[in-house]
Rosetta silent file (secondary structure, phi, psi, omega in degrees, C-alpha in Angstrom):
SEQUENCE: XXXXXXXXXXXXXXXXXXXXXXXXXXXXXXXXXXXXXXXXXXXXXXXXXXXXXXXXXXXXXXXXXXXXXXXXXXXXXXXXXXXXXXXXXXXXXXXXXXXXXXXXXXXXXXXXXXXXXXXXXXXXXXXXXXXXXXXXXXX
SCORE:     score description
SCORE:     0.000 S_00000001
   1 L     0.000  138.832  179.748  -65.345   19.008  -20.973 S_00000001
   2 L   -71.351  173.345  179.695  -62.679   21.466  -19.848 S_00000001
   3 E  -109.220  137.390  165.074  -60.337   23.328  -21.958 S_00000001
   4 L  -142.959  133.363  173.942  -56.635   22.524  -21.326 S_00000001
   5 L   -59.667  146.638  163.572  -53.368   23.768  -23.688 S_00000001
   6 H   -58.442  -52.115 -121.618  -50.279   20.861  -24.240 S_00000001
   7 H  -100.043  -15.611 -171.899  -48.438   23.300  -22.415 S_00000001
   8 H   -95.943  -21.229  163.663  -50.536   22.971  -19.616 S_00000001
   9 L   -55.572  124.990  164.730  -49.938   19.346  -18.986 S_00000001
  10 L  -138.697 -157.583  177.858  -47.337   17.792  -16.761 S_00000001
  11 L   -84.252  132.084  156.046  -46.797   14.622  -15.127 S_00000001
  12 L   117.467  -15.448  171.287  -48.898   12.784  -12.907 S_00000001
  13 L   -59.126  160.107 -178.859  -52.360   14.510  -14.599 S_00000001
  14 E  -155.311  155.710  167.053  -54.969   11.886  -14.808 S_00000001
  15 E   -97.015  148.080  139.089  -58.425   10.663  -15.879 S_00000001
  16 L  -155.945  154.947  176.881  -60.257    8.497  -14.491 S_00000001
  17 L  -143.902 -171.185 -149.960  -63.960    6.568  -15.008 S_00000001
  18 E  -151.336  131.958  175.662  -66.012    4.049  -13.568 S_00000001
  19 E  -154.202  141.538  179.079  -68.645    1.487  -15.264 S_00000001
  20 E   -93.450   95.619 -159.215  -70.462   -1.123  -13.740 S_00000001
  21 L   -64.094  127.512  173.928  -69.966   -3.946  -16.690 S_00000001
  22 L  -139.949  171.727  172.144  -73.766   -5.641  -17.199 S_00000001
  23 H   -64.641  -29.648 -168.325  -75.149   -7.980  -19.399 S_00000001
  24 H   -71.261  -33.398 -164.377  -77.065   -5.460  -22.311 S_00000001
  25 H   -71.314  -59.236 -175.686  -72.828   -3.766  -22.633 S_00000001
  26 H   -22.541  -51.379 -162.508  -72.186   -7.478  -23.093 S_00000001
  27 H   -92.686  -27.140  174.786  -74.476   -8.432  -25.780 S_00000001
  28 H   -74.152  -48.143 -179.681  -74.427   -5.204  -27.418 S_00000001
  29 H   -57.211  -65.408 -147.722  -70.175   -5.131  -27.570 S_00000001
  30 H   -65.611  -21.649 -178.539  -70.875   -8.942  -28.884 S_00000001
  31 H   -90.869  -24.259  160.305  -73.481   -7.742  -31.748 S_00000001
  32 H   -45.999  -49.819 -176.819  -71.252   -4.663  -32.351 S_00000001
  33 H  -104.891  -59.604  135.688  -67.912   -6.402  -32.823 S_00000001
  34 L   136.093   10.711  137.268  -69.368   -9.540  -34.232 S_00000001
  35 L   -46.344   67.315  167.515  -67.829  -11.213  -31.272 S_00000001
  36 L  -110.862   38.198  172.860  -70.092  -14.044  -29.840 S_00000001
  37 L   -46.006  167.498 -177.305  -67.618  -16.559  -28.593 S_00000001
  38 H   -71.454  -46.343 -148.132  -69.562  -18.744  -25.893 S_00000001
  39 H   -76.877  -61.408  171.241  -67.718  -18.007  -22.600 S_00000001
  40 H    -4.849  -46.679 -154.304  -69.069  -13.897  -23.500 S_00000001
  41 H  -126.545  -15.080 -167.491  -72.456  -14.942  -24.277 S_00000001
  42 L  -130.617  109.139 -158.886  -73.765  -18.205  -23.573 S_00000001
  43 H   -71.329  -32.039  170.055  -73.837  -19.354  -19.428 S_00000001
  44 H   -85.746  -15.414  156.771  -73.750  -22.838  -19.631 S_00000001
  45 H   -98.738   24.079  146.945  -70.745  -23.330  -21.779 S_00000001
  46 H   -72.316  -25.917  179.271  -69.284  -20.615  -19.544 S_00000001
  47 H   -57.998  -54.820 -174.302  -69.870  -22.833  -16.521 S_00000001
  48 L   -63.140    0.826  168.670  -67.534  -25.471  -17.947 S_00000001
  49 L   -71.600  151.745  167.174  -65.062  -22.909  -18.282 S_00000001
  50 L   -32.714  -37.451 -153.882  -62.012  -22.138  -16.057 S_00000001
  51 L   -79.376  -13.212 -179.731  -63.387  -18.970  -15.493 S_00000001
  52 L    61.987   33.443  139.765  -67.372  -21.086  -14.087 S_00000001
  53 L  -174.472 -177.348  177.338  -69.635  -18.463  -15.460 S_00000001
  54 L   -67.501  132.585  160.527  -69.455  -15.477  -18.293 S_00000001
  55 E  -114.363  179.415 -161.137  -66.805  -12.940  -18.736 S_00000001
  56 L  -100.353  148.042 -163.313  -66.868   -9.822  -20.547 S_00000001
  57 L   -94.327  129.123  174.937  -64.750   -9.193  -23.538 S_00000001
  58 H    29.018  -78.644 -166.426  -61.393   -7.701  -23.662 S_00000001
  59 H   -97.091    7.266  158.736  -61.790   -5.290  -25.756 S_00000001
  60 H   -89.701  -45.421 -176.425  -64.940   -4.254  -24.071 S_00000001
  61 H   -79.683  -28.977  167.147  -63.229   -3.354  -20.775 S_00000001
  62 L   -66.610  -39.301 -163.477  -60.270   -1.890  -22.576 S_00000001
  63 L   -72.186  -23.490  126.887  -62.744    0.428  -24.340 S_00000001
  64 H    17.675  -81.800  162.216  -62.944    2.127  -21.008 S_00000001
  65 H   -16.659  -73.230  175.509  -59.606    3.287  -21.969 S_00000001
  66 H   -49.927  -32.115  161.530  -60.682    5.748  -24.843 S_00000001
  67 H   -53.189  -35.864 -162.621  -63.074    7.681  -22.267 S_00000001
  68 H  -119.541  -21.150  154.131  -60.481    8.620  -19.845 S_00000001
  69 H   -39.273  -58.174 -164.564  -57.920    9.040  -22.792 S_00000001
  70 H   -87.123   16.133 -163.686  -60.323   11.618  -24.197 S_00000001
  71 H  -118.246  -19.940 -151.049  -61.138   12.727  -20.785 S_00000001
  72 H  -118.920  -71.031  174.517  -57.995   13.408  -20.483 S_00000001
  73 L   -52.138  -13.428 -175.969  -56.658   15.266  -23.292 S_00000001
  74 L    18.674 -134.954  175.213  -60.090   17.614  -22.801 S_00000001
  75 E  -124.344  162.226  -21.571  -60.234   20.697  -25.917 S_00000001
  76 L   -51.524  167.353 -164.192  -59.271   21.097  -27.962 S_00000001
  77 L   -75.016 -157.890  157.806  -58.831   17.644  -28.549 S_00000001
  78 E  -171.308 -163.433 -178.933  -55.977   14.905  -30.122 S_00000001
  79 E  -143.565  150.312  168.218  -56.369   11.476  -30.684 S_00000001
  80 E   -65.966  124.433 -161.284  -54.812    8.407  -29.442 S_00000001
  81 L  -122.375   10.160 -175.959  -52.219    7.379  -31.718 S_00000001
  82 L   177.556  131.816 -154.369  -51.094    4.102  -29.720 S_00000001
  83 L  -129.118  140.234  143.766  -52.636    1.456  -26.857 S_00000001
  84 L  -135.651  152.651  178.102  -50.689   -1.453  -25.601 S_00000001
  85 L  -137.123  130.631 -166.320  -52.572   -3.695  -23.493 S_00000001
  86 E  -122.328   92.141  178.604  -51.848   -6.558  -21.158 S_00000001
  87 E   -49.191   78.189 -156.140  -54.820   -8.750  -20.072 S_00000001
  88 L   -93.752  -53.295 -161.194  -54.025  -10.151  -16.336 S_00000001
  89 L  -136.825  151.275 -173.295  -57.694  -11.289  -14.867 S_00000001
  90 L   -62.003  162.913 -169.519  -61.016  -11.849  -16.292 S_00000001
  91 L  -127.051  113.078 -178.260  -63.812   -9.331  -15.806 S_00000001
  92 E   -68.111  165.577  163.759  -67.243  -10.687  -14.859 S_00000001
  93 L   -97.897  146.625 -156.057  -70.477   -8.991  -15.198 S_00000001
  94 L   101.741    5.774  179.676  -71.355   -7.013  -12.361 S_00000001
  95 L   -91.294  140.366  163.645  -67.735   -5.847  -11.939 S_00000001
  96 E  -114.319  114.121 -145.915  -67.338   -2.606  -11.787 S_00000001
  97 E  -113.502  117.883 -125.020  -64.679   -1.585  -13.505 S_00000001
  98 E  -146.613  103.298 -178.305  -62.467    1.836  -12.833 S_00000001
  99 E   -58.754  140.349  149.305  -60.670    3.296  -15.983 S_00000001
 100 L  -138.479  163.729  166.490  -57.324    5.724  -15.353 S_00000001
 101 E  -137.508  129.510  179.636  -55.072    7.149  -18.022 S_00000001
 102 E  -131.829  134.420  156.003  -52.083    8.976  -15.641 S_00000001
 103 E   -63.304  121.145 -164.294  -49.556   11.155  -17.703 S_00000001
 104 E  -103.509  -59.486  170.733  -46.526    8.998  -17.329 S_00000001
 105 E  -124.128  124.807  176.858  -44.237   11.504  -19.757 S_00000001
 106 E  -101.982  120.566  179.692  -44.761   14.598  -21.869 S_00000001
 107 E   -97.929   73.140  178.741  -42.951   14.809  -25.224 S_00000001
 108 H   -48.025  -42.921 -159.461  -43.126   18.223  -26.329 S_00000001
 109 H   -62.248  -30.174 -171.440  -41.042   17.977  -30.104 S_00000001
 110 H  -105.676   11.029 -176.674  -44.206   15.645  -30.912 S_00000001
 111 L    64.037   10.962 -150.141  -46.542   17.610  -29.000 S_00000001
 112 E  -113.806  169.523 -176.290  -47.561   13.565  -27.653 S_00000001
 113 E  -136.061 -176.641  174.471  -47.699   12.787  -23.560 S_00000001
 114 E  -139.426  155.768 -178.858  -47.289    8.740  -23.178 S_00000001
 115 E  -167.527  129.459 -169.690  -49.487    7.415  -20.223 S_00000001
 116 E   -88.215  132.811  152.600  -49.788    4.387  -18.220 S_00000001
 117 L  -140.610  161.867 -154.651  -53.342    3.087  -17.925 S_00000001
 118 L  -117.409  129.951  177.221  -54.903    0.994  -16.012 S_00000001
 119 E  -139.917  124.906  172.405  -58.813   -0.657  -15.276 S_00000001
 120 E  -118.712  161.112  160.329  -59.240   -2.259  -11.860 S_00000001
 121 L   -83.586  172.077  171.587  -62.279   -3.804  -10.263 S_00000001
 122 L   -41.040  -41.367 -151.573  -64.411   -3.130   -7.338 S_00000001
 123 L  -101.492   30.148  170.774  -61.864   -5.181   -5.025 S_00000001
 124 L    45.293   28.109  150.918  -59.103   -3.074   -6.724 S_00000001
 125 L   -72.308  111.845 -177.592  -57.317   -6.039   -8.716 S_00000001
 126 E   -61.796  123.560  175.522  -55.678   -4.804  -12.053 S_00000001
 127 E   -84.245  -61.330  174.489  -57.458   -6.392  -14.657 S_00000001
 128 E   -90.131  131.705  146.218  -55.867   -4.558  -17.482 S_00000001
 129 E  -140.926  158.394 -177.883  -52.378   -2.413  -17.884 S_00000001
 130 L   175.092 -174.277 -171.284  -50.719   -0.689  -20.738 S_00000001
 131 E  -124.821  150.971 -175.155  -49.471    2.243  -22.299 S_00000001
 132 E  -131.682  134.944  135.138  -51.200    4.666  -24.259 S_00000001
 133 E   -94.223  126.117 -122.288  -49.829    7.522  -26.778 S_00000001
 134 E  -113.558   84.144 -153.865  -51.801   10.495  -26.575 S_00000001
 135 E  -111.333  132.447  179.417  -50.937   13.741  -29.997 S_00000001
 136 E   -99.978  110.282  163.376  -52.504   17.029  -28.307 S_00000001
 137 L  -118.322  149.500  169.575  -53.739   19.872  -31.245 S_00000001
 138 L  -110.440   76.888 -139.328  -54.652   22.920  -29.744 S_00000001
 139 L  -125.321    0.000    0.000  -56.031   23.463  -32.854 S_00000001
């Protein structure tokens, strides 16, 4: 990981990462999280679903997110101190799914940047958008 200063930030820096979504992140996020609704985990009552076979959960594909947040911010570190997230299309397994965090604003008084991010698929349909706040220590 690189070293970068708050001061060194401006708009339009970015992260980005890339995961091919399989069944073992499934089943592992679902024993992890304690999440084992059926359409996640179980293929035949996903077939009767809207979606006709298993998707992956939410909050699995948003956890993306926290990689190219902290990918982002590079050392010394911060932390994320705020996510919003807006679910538009389901994510199957075998999608490969392609994180960004882009510096949207930098807020120097709070030392914080705000950044829109974003996880698309392979055929480069936004699955996910939101906003994330980002507190920088150069510490």
């Amino acid at each position: 990981m690189e070293t970068k200063r708050f001061e060194d930030f401006k708009v339009g820096d970015e992260a980005v990462y890339s995961k091919t979504i399989e069944e073992a992140d499934v089943l592992r996020f679902a024993e992890l999280s304690g999440d084992h609704y059926p359409v996640h985990v179980d293929e035949e009552y996903a077939r009767r679903t809207r979606f006709g076979r298993r998707v992956a959960h939410g909050m699995l594909t948003a956890s993306l997110l926290s990689t190219t947040n902290g990918l982002l911010l590079q050392l010394p570190g911060g932390i994320s101190v705020e996510q919003t997230l807006r679910f538009l299309r389901p994510v199957f397994l075998g999608d490969t799914i392609t994180a960004r965090s882009t510096v949207i604003e930098i807020l120097p008084q709070t030392r914080r940047l705000r950044c829109r991010t974003t996880c698309t698929n392979q055929r480069g349909e936004l699955v996910i958008t939101g906003e994330a706040i980002e507190q920088k220590d150069d510490v």
